[in-house]
N, CA, C and O atoms as a GROMACS GRO file, in nm:
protein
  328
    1UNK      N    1   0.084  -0.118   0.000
    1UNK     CA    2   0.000   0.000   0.000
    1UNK      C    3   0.089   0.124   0.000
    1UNK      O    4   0.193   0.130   0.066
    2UNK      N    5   0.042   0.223  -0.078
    2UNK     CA    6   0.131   0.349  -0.083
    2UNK      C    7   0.088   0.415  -0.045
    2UNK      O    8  -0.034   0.423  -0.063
    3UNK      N    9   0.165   0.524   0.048
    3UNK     CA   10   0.117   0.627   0.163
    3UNK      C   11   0.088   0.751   0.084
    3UNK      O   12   0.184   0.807   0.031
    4UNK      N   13  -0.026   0.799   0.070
    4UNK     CA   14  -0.039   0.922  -0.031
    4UNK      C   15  -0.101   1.027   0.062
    4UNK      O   16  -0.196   1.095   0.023
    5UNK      N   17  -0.044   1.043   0.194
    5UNK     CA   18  -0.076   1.132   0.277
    5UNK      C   19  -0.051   1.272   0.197
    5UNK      O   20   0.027   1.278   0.102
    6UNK      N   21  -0.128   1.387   0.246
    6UNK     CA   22  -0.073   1.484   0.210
    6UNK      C   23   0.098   1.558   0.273
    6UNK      O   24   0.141   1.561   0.388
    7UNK      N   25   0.156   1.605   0.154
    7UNK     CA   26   0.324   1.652   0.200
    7UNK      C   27   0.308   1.770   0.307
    7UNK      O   28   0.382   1.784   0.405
    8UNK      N   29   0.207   1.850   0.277
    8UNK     CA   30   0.212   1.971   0.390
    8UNK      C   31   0.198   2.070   0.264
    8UNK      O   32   0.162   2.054   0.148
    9UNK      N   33   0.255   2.211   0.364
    9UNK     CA   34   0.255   2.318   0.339
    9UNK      C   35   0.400   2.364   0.238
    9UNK      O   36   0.426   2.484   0.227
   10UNK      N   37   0.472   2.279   0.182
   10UNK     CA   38   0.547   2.281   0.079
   10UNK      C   39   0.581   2.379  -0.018
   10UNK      O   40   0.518   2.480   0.011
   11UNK      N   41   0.632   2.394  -0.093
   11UNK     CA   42   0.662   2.425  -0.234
   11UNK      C   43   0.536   2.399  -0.342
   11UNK      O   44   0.483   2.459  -0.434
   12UNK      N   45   0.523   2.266  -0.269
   12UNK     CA   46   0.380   2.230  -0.408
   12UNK      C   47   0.265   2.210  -0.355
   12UNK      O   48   0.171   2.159  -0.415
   13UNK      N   49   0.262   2.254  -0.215
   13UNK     CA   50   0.107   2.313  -0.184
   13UNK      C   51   0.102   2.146  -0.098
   13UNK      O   52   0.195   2.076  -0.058
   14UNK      N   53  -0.058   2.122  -0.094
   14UNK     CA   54  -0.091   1.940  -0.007
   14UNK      C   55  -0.079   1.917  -0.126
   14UNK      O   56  -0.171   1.971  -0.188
   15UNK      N   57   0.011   1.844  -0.212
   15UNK     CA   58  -0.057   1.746  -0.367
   15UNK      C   59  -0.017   1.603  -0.300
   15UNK      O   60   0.057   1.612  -0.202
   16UNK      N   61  -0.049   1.499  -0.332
   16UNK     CA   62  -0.032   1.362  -0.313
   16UNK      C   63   0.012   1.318  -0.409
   16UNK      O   64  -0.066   1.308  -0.504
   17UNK      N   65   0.144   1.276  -0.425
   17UNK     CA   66   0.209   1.167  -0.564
   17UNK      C   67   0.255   1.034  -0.486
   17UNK      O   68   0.354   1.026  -0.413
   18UNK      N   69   0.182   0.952  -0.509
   18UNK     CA   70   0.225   0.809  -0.514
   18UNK      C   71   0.288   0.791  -0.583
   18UNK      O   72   0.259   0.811  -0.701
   19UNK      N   73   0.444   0.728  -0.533
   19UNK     CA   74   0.535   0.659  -0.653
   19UNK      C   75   0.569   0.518  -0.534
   19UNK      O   76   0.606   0.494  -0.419
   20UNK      N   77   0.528   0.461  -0.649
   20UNK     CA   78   0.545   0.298  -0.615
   20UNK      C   79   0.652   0.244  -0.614
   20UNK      O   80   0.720   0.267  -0.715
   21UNK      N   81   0.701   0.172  -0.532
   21UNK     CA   82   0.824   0.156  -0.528
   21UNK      C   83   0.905   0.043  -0.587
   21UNK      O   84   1.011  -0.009  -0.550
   22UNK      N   85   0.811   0.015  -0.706
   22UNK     CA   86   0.854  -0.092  -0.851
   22UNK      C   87   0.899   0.007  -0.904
   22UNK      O   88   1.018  -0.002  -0.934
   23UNK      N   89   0.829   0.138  -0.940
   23UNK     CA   90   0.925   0.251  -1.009
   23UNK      C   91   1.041   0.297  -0.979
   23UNK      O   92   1.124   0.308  -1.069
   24UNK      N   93   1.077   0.338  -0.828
   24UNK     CA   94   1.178   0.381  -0.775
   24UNK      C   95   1.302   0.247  -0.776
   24UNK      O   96   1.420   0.277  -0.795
   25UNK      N   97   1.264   0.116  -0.757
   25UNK     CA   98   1.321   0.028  -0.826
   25UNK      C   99   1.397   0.020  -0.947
   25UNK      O  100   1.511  -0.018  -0.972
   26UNK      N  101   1.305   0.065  -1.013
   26UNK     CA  102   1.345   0.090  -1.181
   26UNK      C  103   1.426   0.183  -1.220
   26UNK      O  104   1.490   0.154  -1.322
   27UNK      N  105   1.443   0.267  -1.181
   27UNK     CA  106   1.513   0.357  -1.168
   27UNK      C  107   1.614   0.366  -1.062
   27UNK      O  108   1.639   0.480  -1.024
   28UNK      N  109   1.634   0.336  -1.045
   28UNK     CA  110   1.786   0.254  -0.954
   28UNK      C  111   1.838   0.177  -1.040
   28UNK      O  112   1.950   0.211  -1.078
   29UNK      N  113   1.787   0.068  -1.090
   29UNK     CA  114   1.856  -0.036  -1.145
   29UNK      C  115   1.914   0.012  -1.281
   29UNK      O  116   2.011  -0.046  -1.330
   30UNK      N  117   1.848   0.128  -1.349
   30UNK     CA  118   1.916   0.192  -1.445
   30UNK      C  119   2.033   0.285  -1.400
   30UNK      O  120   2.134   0.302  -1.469
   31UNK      N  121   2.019   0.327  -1.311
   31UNK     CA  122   2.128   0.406  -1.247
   31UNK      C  123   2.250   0.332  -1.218
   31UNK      O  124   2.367   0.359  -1.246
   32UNK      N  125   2.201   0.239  -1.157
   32UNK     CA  126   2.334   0.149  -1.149
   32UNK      C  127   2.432   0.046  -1.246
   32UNK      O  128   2.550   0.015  -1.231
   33UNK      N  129   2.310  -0.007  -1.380
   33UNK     CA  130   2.351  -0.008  -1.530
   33UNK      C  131   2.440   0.084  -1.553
   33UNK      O  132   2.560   0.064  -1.573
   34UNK      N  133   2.379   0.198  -1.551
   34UNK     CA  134   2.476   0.352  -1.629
   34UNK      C  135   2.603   0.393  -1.562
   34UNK      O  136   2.672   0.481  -1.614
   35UNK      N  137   2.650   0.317  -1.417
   35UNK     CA  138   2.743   0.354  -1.326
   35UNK      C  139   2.855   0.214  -1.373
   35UNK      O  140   2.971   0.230  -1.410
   36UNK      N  141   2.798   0.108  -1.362
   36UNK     CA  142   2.864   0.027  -1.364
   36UNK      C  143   2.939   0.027  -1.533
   36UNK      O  144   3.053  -0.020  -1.536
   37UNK      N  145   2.886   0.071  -1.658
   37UNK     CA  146   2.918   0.107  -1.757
   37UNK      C  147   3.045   0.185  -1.737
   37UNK      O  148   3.158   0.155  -1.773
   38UNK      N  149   2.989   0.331  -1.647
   38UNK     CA  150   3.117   0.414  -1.640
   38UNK      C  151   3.201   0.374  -1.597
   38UNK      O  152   3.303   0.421  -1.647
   39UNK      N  153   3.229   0.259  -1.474
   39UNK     CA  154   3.348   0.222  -1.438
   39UNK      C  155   3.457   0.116  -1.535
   39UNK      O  156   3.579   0.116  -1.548
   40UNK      N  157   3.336   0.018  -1.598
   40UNK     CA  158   3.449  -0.038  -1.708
   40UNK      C  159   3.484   0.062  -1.787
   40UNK      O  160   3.601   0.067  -1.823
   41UNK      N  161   3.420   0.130  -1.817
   41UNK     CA  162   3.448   0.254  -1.906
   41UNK      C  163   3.648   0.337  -1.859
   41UNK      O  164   3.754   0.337  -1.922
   42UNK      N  165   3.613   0.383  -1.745
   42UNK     CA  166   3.701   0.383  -1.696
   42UNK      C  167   3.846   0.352  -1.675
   42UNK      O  168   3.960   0.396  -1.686
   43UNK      N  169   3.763   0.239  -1.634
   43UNK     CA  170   3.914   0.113  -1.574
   43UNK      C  171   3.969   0.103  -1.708
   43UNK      O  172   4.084   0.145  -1.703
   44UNK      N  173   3.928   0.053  -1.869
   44UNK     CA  174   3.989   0.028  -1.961
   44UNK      C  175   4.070   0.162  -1.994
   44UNK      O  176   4.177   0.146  -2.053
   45UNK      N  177   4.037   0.276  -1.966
   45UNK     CA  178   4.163   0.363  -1.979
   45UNK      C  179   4.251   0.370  -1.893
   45UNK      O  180   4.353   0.420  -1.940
   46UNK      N  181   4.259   0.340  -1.784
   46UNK     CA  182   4.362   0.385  -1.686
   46UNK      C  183   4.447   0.268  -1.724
   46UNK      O  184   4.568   0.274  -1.705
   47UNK      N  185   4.386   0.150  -1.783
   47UNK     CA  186   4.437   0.033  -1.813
   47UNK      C  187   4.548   0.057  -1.925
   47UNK      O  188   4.665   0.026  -1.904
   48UNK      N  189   4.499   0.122  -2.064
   48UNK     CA  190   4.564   0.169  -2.132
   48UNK      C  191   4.658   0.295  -2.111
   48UNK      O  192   4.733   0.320  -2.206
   49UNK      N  193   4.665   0.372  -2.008
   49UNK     CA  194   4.715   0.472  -1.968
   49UNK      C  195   4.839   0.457  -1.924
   49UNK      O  196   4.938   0.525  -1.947
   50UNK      N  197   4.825   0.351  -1.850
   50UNK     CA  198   4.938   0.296  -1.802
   50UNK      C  199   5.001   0.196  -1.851
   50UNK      O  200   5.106   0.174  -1.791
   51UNK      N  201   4.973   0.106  -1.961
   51UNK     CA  202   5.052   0.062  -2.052
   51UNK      C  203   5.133   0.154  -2.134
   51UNK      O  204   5.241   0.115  -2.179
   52UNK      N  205   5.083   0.284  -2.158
   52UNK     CA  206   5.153   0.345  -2.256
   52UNK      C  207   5.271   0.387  -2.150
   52UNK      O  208   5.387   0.371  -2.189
   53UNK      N  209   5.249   0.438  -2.018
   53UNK     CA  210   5.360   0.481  -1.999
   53UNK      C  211   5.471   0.403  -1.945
   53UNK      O  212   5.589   0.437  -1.934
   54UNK      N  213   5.409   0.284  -1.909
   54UNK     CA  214   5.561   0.161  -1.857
   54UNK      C  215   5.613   0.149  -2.041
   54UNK      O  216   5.730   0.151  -2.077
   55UNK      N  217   5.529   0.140  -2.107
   55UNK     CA  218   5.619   0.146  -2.271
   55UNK      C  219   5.754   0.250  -2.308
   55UNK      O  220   5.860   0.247  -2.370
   56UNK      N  221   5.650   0.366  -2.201
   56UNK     CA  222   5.826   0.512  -2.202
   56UNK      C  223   5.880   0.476  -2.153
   56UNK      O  224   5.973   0.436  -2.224
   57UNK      N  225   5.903   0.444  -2.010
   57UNK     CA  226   5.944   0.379  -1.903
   57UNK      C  227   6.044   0.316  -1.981
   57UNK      O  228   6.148   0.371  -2.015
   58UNK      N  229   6.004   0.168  -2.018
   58UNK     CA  230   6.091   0.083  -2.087
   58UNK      C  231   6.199   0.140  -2.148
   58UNK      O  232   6.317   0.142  -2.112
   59UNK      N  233   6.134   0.197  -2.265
   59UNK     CA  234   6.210   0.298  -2.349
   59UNK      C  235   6.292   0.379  -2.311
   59UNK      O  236   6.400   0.382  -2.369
   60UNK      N  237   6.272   0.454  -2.221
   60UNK     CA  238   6.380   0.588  -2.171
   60UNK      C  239   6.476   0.444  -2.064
   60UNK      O  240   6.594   0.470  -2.087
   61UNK      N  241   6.475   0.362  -2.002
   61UNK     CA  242   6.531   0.281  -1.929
   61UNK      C  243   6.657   0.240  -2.017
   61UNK      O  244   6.777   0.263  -2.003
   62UNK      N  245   6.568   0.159  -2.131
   62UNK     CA  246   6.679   0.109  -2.206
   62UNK      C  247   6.728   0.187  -2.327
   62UNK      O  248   6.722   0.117  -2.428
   63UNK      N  249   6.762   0.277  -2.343
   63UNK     CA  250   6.823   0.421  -2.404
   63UNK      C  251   6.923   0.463  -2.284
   63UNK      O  252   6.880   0.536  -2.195
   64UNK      N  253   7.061   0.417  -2.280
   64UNK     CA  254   7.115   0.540  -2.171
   64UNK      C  255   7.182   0.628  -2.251
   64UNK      O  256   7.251   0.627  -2.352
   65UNK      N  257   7.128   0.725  -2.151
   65UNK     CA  258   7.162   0.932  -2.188
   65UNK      C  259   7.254   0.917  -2.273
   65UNK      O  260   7.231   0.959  -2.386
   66UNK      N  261   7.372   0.861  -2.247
   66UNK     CA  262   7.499   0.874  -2.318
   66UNK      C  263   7.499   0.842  -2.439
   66UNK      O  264   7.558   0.917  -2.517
   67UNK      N  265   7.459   0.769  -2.469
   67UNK     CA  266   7.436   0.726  -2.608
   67UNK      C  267   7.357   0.842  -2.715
   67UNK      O  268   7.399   0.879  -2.824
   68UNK      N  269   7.206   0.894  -2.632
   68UNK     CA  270   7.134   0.994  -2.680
   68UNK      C  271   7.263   1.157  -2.705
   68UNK      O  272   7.278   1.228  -2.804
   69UNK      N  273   7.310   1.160  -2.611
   69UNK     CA  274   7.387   1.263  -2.594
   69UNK      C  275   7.492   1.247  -2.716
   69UNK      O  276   7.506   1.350  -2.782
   70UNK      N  277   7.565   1.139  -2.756
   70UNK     CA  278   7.627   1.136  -2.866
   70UNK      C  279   7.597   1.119  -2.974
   70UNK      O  280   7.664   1.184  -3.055
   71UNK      N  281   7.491   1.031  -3.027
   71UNK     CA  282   7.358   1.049  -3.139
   71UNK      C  283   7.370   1.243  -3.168
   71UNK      O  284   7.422   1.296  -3.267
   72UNK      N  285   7.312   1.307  -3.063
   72UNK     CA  286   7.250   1.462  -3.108
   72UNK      C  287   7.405   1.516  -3.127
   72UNK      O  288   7.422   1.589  -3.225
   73UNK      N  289   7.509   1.492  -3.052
   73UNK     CA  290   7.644   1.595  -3.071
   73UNK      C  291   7.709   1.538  -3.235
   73UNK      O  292   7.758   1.619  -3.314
   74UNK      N  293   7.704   1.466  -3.250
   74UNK     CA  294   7.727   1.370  -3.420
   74UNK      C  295   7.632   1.476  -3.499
   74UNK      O  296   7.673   1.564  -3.575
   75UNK      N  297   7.537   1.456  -3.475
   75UNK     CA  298   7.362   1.523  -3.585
   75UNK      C  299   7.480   1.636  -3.575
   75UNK      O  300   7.575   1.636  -3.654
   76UNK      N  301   7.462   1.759  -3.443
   76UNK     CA  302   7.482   1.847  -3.465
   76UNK      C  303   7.638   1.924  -3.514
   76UNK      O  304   7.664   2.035  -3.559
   77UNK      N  305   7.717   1.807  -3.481
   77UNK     CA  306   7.880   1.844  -3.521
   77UNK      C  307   7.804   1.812  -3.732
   77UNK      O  308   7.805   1.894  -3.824
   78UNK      N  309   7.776   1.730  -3.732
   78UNK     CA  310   7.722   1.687  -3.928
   78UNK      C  311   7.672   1.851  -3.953
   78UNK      O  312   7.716   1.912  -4.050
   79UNK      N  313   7.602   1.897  -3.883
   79UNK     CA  314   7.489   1.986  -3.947
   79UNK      C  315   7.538   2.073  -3.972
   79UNK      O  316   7.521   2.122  -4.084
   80UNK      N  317   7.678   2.173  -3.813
   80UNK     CA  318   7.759   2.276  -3.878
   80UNK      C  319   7.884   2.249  -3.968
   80UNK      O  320   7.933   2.350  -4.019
   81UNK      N  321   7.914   2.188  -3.984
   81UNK     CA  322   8.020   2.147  -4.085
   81UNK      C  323   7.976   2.148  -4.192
   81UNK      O  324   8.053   2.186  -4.281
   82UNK      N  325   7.823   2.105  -4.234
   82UNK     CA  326   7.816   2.139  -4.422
   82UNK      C  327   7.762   2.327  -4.440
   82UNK      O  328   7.749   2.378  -4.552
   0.00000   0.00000   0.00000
């Protein structure tokens, strides 16, 4: 049974709205569809987010400086010389 007492002296005056609580049901369970979406939603980027950066990681790890540093002084000793 749904309580359709009057609300009072309110905003919307005495009105009585029965909402059944198969509706309010229903609307939860979509809410929580649409939440649980956002979190795989989510998780698969942070997932990919962080693959990309253990990939730099890797990368800048196995690159040492020194090597980079003599790569660019070569380029740039080539470049003023012609």
């Amino acid at each position: 049974m749904v309580d359709t007492a009057p609300v009072g002296d309110g905003p919307w005056g005495s009105s009585r709205i029965p909402i059944a609580l198969a509706v309010l049901n229903e609307r939860l369970e979509g809410i929580e569809e649409k939440l649980d979406a956002i979190v795989v939603t989510q998780g698969r980027k942070t997932d990919d987010l962080e693959s990309r950066l253990r990939m730099i990681e890797r990368w800048m790890y196995a690159v040492p400086a020194s090597i980079v540093t003599a790569i660019v002084s070569v380029v740039v000793t080539i470049t003023k010389n012609t």
